[in-house]
C-alpha positions as CSV (number, residue, x, y, z in Angstrom):
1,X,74.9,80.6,32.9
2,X,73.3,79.2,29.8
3,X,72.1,81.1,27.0
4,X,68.5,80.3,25.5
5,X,68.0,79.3,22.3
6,X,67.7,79.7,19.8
7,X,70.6,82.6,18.8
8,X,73.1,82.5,16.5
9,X,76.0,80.2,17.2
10,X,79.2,80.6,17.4
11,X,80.4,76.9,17.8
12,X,79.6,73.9,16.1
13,X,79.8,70.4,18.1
14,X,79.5,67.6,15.5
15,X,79.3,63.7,16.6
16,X,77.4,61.5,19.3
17,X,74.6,62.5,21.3
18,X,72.7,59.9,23.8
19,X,71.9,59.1,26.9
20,X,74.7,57.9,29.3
21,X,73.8,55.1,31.9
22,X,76.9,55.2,34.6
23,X,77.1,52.3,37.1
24,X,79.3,53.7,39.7
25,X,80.5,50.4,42.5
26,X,81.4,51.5,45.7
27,X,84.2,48.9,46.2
28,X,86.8,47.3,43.2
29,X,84.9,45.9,40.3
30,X,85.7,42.7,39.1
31,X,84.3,40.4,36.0
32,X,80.9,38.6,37.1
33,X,80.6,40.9,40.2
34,X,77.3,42.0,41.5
35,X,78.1,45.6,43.6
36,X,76.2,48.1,45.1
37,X,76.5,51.3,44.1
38,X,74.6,54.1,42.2
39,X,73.3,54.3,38.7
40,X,72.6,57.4,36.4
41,X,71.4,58.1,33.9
42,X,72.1,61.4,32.1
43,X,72.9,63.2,28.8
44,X,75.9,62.1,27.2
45,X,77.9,61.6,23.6
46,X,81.5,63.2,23.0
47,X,80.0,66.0,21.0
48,X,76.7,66.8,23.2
49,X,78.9,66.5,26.5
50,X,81.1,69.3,24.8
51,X,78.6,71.5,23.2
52,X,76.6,71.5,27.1
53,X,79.5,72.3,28.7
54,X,80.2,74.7,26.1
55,X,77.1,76.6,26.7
56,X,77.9,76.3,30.7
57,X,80.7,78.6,30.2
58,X,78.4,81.4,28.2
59,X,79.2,80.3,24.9
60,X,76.3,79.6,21.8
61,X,77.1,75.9,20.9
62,X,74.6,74.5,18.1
63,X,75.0,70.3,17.9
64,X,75.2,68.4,14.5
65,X,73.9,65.0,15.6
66,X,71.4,62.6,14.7
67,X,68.8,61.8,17.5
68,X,66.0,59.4,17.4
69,X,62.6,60.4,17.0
70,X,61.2,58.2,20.5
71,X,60.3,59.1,23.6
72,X,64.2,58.9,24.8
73,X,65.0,61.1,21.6
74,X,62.5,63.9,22.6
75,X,63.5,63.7,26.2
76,X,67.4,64.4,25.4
77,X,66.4,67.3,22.6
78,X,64.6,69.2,25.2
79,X,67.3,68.8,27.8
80,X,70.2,69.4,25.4
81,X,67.8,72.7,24.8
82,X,67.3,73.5,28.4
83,X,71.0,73.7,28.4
84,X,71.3,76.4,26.2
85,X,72.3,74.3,23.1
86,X,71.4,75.1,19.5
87,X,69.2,72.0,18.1
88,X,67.3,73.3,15.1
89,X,70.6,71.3,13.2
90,X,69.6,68.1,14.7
91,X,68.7,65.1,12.7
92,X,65.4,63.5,13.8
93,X,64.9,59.8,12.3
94,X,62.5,57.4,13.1
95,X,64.3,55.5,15.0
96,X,65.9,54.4,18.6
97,X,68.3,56.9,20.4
98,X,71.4,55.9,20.8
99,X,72.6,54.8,24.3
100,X,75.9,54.3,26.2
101,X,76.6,52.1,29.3
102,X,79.5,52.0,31.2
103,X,80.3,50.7,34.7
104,X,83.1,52.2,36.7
105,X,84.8,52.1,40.5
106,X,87.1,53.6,42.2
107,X,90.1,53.1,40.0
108,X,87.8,54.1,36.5
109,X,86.1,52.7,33.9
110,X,85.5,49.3,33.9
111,X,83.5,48.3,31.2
112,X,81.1,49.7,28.6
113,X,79.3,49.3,25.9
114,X,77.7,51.9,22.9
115,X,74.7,51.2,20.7
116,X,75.3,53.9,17.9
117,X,73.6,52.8,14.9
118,X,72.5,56.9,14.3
119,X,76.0,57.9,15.0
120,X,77.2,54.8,12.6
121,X,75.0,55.7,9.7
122,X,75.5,59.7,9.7
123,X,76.2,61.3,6.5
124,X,76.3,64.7,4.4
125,X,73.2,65.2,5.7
126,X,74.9,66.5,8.9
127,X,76.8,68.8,6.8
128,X,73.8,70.3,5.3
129,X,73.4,73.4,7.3
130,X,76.7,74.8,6.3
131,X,75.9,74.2,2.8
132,X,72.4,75.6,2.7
133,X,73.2,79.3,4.4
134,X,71.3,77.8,7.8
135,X,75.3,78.3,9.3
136,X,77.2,79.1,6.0
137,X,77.3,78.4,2.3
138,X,79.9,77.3,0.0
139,X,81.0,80.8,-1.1
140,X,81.0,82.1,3.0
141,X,82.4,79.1,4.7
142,X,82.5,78.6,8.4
143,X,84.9,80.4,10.3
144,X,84.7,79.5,14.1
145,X,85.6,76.4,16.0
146,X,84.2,73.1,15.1
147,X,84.2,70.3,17.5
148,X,84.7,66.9,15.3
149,X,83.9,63.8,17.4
150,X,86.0,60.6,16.7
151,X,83.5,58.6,17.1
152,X,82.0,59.4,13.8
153,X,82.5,56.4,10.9
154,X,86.2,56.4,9.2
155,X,84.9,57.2,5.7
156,X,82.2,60.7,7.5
157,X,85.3,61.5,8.7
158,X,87.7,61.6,5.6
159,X,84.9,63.8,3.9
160,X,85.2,65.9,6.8
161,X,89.1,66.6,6.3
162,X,88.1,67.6,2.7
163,X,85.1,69.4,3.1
164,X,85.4,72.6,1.3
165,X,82.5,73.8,3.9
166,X,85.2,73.4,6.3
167,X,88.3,74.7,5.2
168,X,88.5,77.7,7.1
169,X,86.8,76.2,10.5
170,X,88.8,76.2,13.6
171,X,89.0,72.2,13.7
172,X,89.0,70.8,17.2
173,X,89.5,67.0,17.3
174,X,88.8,64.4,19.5
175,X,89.8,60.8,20.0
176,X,86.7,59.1,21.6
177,X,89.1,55.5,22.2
178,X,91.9,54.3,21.4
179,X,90.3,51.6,18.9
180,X,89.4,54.6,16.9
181,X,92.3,57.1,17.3
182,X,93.5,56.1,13.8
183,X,90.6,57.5,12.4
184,X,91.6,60.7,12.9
185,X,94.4,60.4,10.2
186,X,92.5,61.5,8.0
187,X,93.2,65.1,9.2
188,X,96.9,64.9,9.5
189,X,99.1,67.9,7.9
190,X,95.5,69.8,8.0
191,X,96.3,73.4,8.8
192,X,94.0,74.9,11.9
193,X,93.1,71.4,13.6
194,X,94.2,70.6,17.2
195,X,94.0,67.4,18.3
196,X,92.9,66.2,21.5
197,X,93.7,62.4,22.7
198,X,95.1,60.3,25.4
199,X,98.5,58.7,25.0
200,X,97.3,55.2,23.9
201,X,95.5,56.8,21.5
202,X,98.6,58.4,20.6
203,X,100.4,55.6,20.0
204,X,98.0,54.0,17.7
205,X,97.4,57.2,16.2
206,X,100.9,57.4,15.1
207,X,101.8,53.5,15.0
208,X,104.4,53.6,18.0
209,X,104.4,53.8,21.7
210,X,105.4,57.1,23.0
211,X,107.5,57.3,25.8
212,X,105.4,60.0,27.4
213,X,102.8,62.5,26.5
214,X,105.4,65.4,25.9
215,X,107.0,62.7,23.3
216,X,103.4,62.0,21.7
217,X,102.2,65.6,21.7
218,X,106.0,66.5,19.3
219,X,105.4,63.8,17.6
220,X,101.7,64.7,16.4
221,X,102.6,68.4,16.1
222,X,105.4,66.8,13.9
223,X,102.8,65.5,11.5
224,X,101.4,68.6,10.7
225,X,98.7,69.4,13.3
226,X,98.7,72.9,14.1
227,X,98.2,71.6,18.0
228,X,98.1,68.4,19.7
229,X,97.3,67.9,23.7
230,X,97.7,64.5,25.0
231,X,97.2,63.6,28.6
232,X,98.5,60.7,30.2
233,X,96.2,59.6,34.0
234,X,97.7,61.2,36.7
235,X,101.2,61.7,34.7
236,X,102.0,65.4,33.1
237,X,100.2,65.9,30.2
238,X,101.7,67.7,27.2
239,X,100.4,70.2,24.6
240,X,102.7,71.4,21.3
241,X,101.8,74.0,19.4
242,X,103.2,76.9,17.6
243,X,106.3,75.4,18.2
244,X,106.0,75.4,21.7
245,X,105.7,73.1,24.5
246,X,103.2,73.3,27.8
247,X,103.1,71.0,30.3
248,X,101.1,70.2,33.1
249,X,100.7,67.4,36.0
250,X,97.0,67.2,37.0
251,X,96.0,67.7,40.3
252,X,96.0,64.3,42.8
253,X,92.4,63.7,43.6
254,X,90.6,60.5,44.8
255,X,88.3,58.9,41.7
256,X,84.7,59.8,42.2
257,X,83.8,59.0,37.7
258,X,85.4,59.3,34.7
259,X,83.3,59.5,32.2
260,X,83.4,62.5,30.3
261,X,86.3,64.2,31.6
262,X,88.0,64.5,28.8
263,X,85.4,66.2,27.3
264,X,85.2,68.9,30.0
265,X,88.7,69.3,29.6
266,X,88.0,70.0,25.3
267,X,85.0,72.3,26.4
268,X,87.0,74.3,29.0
269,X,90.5,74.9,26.8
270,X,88.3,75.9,23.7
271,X,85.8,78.3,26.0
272,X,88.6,79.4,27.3
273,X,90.4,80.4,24.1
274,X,87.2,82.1,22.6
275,X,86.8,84.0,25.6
276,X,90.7,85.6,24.7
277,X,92.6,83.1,27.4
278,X,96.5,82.8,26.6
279,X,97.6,79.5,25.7
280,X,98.7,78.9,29.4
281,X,95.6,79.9,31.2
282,X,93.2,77.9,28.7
283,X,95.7,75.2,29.6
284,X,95.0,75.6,33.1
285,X,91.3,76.0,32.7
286,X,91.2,72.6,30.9
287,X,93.3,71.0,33.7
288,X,90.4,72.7,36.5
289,X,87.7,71.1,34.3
290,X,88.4,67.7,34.0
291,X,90.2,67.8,37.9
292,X,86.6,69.3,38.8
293,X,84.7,66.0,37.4
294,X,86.7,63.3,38.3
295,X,86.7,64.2,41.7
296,X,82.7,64.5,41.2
297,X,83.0,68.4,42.1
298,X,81.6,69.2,38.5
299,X,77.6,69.4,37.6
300,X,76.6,66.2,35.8
């Protein structure tokens, strides 16, 4: 059950937040087809998809995000509220929300597209409530897990791999695409960060294909990532860390939506490894999770 809010936190969720509008076809999409289907429209963004999900398994996520001050804005504050997420840290502009679209079928995604100017244009100002003893302060950084969401701009990120504010955070990254996995570079040989990514955001990650995601998840641990987990489809997935590897084949299930599984599978491992979880059942919690919303078992 989620918590109310406000209380004091105990993760921090850092990227997009915006409404998701899914166009699922009932039969194979191709270009310039017209389908029926169903459309939703729901709360979405890697880092408020995480931070809800988050509070679904009892924890006390607050969201660093900028959300626009319109009708749409107040709309997804309240809901991300109602969820039992933290947003007296969210940045309120005077302008548009952000919005995704995506269509998908059977097989997955097939196309979509993201307006995120607020995401684009974030800044220190997201960082602010660590600085200013709202979450922490210089001399008593954060300590707990931070969710960082790759979708933030290359040069937000790079002064988020040096922020002293950060330096003894639990880092947990994620790749929101492979066109912009590499900038996540930026936190390579950083002590405390685990990664989360697919294999083609692997590759490009790491400039090389990977022959499979136990390869890719060595050869990010190899870079100095205290943990890597990469997934691969329907093929076994691999996580390195502590010099160990852990691998996994996910469930067979037919397709019922994509989007946002792999941010149920980032929610569930870290709830799961707050909550005292081993490394192999926080494994298989994260496999349950994402398993759960493909096959459109999960709440959405």
């Amino acid at each position: 059950m989620a918590l109310p809010a406000p209380f004091p936190p105990d993760c921090l969720c850092a990227g997009a937040a915006h409404w998701d509008v899914i166009g699922r076809a009932a039969l194979p999409a191709a270009r310039g087809d017209d389908l029926p289907g169903r459309v939703l429209r729901r709360p979405g963004g890697v880092a408020l998809n995480i931070a809800r999900a988050l509070a679904a398994a009892g924890r006390r996520p607050a969201l660093l995000a900028a959300v626009g001050s319109d009708a749409a804005g107040r709309a997804l504050v309240a809901a991300t509220a109602r969820a039992g997420v933290a947003t007296g840290f969210v940045l309120r502009p005077r302008v548009a929300t952000d919005a995704y679209v995506a269509v998908e079928d059977g097989g997955g995604l097939v196309a979509a597209v993201a307006d995120t100017g607020l995401l684009d244009g974030l800044d220190a100002g997201l960082l602010a409530p660590l600085a200013d003893g709202r979450l922490a302060t210089p001399g008593r950084p954060w300590r707990g897990p931070v969710v960082i969401d790759g979708n933030l701009a290359p040069a937000f990120l790079a002064a988020l791999a040096a922020a002293p504010v950060l330096a003894a955070a639990d880092l947990r990254l994620v790749a929101a695409s492979p066109a912009k996995a590499a900038r996540l570079a930026a936190f390579a040989g950083r002590a405390g960060a685990t990664l989360y990514l697919n294999r083609a955001e692997a590759a490009v990650l790491l400039g090389r294909e990977l022959a499979d995601a136990p390869a890719a998840a060595r050869a990010l641990a190899a870079a100095g990532l205290a943990g890597a987990i990469v997934t691969d489809g329907g093929a076994p997935l691999a996580e390195a860390a502590g010099g160990a590897l852990r691998l996994r084949r996910p469930p067979a299930t037919a397709v019922q939506g994509v989007t946002g599984a792999g941010d149920a599978f980032v929610a569930a491992h870290l709830a799961a490894e707050m909550a005292g979880a081993d490394p192999e059942a926080a494994l298989d919690a994260a496999v349950a999770a994402a398993t759960l919303l493909v096959a459109g078992a999960a709440a959405r």
